[in-house]
C-alpha positions as CSV (number, residue, x, y, z in Angstrom):
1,X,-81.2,-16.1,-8.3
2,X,-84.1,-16.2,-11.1
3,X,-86.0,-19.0,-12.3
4,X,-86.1,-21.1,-15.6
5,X,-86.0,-18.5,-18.5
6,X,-89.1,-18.1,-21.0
7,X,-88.0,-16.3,-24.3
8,X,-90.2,-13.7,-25.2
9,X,-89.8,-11.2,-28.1
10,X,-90.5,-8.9,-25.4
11,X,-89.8,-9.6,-22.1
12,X,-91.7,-7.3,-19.9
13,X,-95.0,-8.3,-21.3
14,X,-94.7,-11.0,-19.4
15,X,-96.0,-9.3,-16.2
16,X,-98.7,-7.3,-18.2
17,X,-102.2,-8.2,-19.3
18,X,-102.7,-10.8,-16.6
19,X,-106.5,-11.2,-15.4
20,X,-106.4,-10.2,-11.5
21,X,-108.7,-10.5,-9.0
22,X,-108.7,-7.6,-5.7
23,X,-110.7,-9.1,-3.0
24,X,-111.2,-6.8,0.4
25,X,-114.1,-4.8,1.6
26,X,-112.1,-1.6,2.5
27,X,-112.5,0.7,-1.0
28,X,-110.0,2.6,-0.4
29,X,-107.6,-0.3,-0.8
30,X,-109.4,-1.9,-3.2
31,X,-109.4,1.6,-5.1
32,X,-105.8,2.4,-4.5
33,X,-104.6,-1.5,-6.2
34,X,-106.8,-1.3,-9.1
35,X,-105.7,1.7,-9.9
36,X,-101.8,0.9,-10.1
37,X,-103.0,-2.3,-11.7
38,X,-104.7,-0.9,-14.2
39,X,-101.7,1.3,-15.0
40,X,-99.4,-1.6,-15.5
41,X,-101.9,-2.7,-18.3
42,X,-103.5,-5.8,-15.9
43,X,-107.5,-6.8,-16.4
44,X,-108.7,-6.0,-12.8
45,X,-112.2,-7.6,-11.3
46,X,-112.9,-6.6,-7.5
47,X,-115.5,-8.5,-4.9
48,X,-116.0,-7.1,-1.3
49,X,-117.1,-9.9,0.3
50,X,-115.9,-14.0,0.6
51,X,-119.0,-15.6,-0.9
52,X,-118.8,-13.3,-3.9
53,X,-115.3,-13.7,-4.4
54,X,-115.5,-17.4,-4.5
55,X,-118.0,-17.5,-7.4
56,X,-116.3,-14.7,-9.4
57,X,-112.9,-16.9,-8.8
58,X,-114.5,-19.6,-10.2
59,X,-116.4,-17.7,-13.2
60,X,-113.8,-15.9,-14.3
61,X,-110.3,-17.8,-13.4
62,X,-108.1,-15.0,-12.6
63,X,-104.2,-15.3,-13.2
64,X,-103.9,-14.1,-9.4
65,X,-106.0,-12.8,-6.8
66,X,-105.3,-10.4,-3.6
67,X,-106.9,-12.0,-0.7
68,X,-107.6,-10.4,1.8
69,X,-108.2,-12.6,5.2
70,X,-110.7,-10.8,7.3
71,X,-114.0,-10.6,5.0
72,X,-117.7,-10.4,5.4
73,X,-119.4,-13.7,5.0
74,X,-116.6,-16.3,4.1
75,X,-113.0,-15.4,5.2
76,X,-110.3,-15.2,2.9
77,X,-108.8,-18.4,4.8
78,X,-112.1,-20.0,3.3
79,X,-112.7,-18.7,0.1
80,X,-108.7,-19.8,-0.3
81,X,-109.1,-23.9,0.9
82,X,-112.6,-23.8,-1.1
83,X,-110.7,-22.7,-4.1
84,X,-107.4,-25.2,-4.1
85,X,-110.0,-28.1,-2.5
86,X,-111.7,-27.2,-6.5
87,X,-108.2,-27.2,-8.5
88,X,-107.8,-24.0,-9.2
89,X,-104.2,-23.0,-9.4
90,X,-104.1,-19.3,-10.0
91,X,-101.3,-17.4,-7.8
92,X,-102.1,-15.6,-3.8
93,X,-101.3,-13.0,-2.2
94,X,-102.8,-13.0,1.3
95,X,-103.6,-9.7,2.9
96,X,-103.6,-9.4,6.1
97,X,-104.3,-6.4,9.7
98,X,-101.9,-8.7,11.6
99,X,-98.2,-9.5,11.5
100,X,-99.3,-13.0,12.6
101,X,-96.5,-15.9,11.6
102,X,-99.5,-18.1,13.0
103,X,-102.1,-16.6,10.0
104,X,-98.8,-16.2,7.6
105,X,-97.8,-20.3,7.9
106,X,-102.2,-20.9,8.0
107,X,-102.6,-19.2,4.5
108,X,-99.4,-20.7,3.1
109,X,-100.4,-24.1,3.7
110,X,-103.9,-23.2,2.4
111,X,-101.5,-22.9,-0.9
112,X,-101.4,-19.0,-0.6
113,X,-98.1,-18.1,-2.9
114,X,-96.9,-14.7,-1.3
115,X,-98.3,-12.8,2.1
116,X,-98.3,-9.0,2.8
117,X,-99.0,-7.1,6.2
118,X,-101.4,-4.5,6.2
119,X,-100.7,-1.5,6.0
120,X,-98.4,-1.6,3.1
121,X,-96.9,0.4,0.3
122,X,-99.1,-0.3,-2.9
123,X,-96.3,-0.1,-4.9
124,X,-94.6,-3.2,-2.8
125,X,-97.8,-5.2,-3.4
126,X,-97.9,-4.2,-6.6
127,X,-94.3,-5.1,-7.5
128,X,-94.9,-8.4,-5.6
129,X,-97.6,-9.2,-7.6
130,X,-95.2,-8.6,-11.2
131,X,-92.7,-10.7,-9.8
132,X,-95.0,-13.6,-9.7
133,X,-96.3,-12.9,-13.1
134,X,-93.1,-13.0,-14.2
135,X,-92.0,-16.2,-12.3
136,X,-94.9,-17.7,-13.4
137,X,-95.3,-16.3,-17.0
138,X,-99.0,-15.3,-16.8
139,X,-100.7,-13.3,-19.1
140,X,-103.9,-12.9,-20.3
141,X,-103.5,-16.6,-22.2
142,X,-102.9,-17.5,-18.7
143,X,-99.6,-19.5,-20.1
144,X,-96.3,-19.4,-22.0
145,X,-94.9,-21.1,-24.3
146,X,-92.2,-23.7,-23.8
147,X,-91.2,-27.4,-24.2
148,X,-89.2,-27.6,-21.1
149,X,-89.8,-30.8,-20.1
150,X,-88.3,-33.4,-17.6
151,X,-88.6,-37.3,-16.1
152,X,-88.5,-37.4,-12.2
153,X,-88.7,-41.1,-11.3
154,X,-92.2,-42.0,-12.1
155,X,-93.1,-38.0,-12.6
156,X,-93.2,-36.0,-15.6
157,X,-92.7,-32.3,-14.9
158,X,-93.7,-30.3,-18.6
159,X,-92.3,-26.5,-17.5
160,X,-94.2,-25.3,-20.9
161,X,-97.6,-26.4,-19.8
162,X,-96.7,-26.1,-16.4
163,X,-98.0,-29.7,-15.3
164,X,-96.9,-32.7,-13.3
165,X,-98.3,-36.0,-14.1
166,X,-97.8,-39.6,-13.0
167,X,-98.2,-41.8,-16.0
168,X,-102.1,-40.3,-17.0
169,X,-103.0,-38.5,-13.8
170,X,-102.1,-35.1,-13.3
171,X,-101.0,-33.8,-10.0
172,X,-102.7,-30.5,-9.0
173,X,-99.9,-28.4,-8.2
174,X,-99.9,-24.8,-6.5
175,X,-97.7,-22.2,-8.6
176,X,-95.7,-22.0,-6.0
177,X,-95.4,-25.6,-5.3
178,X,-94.8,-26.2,-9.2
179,X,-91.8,-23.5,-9.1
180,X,-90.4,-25.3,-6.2
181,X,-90.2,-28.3,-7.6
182,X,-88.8,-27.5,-10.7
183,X,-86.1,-25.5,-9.1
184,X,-85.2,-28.6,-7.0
185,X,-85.2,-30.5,-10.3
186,X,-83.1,-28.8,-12.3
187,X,-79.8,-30.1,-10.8
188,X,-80.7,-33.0,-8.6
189,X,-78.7,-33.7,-5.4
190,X,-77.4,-29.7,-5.4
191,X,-78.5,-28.7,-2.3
192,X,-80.4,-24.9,-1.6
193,X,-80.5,-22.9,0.6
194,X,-84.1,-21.8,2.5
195,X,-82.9,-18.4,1.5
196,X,-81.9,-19.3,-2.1
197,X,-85.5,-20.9,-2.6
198,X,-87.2,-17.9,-1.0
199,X,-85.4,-15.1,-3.2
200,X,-86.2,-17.7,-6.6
201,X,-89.6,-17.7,-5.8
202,X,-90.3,-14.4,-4.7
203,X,-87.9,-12.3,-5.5
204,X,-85.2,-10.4,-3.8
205,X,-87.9,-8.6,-1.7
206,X,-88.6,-12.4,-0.1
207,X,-88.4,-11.5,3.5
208,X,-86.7,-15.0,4.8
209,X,-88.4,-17.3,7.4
210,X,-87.9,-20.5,7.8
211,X,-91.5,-21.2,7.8
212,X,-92.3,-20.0,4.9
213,X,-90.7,-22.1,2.5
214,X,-91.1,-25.8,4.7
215,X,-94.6,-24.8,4.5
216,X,-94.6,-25.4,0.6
217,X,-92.2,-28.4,0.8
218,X,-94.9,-29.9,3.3
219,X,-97.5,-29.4,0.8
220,X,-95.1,-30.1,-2.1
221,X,-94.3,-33.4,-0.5
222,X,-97.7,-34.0,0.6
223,X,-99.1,-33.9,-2.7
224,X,-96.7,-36.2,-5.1
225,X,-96.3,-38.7,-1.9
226,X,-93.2,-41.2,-2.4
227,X,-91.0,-42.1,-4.7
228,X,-91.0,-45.7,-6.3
229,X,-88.3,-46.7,-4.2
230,X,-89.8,-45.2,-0.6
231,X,-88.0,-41.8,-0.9
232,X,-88.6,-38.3,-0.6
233,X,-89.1,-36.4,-4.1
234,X,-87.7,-33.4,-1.8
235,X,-84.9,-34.3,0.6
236,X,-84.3,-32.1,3.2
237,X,-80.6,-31.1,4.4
238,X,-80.7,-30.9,7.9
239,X,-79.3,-27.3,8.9
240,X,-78.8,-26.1,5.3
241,X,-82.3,-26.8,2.9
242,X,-83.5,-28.7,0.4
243,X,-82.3,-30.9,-2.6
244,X,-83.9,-32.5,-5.7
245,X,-83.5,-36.3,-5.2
246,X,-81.3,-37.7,-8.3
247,X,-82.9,-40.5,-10.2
């Protein structure tokens, strides 16, 4: 399944000229990514360390960064709950030595976006990291253009600028999150699979667990509270998935 469609006159740049941001503190890694990155036309920055990472996050607002979780002086774990705690909302991949669902569920509450085990195929990460582009039509305006736009009870999802708001407030939304719930919205009370979710959001390559996906509903839900009249924004379909809840 794929995700709302932005018209471009051409498609594929899309995934291309996205600022990313490799952080690990093995070179050869870092080496390897930026070179494939590079390829694919991408602005690559690199840090080798937590504390740096966070401030060039910050500096330089990157489309998407590759996180890796064991660093020197502030773990990736860190460097990713500093960042969300100060709004941003570019996209996650979270690297990690250990095929850990305990770290995988950790960082994707954190409001990590995608995980990969190390070692990997670069050209897997790689492709996991166009998909998201893609998905989330990043470029190096760091947004598309679209007037997609929605009423959800008392929300107002805007697909173009890629916000939710409640009346004047906005609500600070992973990318991930945001995909979520505009899937969900799209045709309220049709009910998705965990499965279905996964492979809109990440791709065919999604490797399913339940986890994964009630990890971003938690946060999803967490974030936008209740409806006007008590509800769930998300309603959950005991044995099956999700649905959209109809106005």
């Amino acid at each position: 399944m794929v995700g709302p469609v932005i018209v471009a006159d051409h498609p594929a740049m899309l995934a291309r000229m996205a600022r990313i941001l490799i952080v690990d503190d093995e070179a050869r890694i870092v080496d390897v990514l930026r070179a494939y990155l590079e390829r694919d036309g991408h602005d690559v920055l690199t840090a080798g360390d937590g504390d740096f990472a966070l401030e060039l996050a910050r500096e330089a607002e990157p489309d998407l960064l590759v996180l890796d979780v064991m660093l020197p002086k502030r773990s990736g774990f860190d460097v990713l709950r500093a960042l969300r705690a100060s709004g941003f909302g570019g996209a996650v991949i979270m690297l990690t030595a250990r095929d850990d669902v305990i770290d995988r569920v950790a960082g994707l509450e954190l409001g990590a976006d995608d995980y990969v085990t190390k070692p990997f195929e670069p050209r897997e990460l790689v492709a996991r990291v166009g998909a998201i582009l893609r998905r989330t039509g990043s470029t190096g305006d760091h947004h598309a253009a679209s007037h997609l736009a929605r009423r959800l009870f008392d929300l107002d999802l805007d697909a173009g600028a890629r916000e939710v708001r409640r009346g004047p407030d906005r609500i600070e939304l992973t990318r991930v999150e945001f995909d979520l719930l505009a899937a969900l919205s799209e045709h309220p009370g049709v009910v998705l699979t965990r499965e279905q979710l996964g492979e809109r959001l990440f791709g065919e390559s999604f490797d399913a667990f339940d986890r994964t996906i009630d990890s971003h509903v938690k946060n999803l839900r967490h974030k936008l509270g209740l409806r006007p009249d008590g509800g769930q924004y998300v309603e959950t379909v005991r044995g099956v998935g999700y649905r959209g809840a109809r106005s």
